[in-house]
C-alpha positions in Angstrom: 43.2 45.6 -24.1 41.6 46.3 -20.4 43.6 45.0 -18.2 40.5 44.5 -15.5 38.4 42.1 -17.4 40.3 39.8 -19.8 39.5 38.3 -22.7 38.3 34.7 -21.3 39.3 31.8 -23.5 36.9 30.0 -25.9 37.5 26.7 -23.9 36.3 28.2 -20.5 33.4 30.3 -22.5 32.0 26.9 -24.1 32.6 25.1 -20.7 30.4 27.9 -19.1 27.6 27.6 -21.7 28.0 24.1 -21.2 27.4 23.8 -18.1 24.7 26.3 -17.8 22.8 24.4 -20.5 23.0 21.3 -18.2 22.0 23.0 -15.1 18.5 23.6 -17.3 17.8 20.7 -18.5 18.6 19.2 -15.1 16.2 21.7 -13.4 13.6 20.9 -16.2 14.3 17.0 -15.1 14.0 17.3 -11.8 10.4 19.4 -12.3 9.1 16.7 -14.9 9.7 13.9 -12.8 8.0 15.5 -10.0 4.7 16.6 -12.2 4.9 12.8 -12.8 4.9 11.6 -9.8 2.3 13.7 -8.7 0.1 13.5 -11.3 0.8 9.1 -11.4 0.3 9.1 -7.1 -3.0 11.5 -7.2 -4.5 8.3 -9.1 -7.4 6.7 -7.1 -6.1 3.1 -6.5 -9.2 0.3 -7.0 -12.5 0.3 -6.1 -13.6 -1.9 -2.9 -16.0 -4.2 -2.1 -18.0 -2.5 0.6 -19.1 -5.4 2.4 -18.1 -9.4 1.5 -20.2 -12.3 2.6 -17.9 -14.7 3.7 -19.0 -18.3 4.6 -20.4 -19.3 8.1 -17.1 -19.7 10.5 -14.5 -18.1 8.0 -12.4 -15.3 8.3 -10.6 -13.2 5.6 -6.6 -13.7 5.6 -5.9 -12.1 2.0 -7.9 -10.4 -0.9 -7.2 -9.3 -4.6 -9.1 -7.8 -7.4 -8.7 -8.6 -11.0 -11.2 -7.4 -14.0 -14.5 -8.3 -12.8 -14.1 -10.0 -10.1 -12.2 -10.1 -6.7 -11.0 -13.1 -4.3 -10.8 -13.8 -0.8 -8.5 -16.1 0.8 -9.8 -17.7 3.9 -8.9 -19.1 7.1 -10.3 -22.3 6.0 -7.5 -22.6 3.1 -10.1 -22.1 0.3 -9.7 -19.2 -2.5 -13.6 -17.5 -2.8 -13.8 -15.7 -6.5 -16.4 -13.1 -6.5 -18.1 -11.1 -9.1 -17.0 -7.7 -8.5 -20.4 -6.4 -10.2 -23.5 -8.7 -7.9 -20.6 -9.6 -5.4 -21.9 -13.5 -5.6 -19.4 -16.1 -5.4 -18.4 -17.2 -8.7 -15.8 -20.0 -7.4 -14.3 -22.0 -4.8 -10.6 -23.0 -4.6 -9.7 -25.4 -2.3 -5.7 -25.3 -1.3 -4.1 -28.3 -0.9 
C-alpha cells in the first residue's frame, strides 16, 4: 500500500460524487432559470392606444386594457370603456 496517497473511504468517495453531482445540477438551475427569465422579460408587454379622445374638460387618472377593449378612468369619476380595435367609446361608468 503507498503510503502517499491512501485508499480514501467509500463514505468520503460517495460524499464527493455526491456533492459534485449537486454542484451540476445546481449550476444547470441557476442557467435555466436565467434562460427563463430572459426569454419571459424579452416579452413585448401590450399594445397601446396611440392617442385616446377623452371627453371635453377630463383628464386621464388611470387606464387598463383587457381583450378588446381598454378603459380610462377620469378626473370626472367616470370609467370610459373603449374598443381597443375603432378606439370608440363603448361605455360609461359613473362612480359613485
Amino acid at each position: 500500500m503507498d503510503t502517499d496517497n491512501p485508499d480514501e473511504p467509500a463514505n468520503l468517495r460517495f460524499l464527493r460524487r455526491m456533492v459534485t453531482v449537486l454542484t451540476v445540477v445546481m449550476i444547470g438551475g441557476v442557467l435555466v432559470l436565467i434562460f427563463v427569465l430572459v426569454t419571459r422579460l424579452s416579452d413585448q408587454g401590450p399594445t397601446m392606444p396611440r392617442s385616446i379622445s377623452l371627453p371635453d374638460g377630463s383628464s386621464a387618472q388611470a387606464f387598463t386594457q383587457g381583450r378588446g377593449w381598454y378603459a380610462v378612468v377620469t378626473d370626472a369619476d367616470e370609467i370610459l370603456i373603449f374598443d381597443q380595435l375603432t378606439g370608440e367609446l363603448r361605455q360609461t361608468i359613473p362612480i359613485e
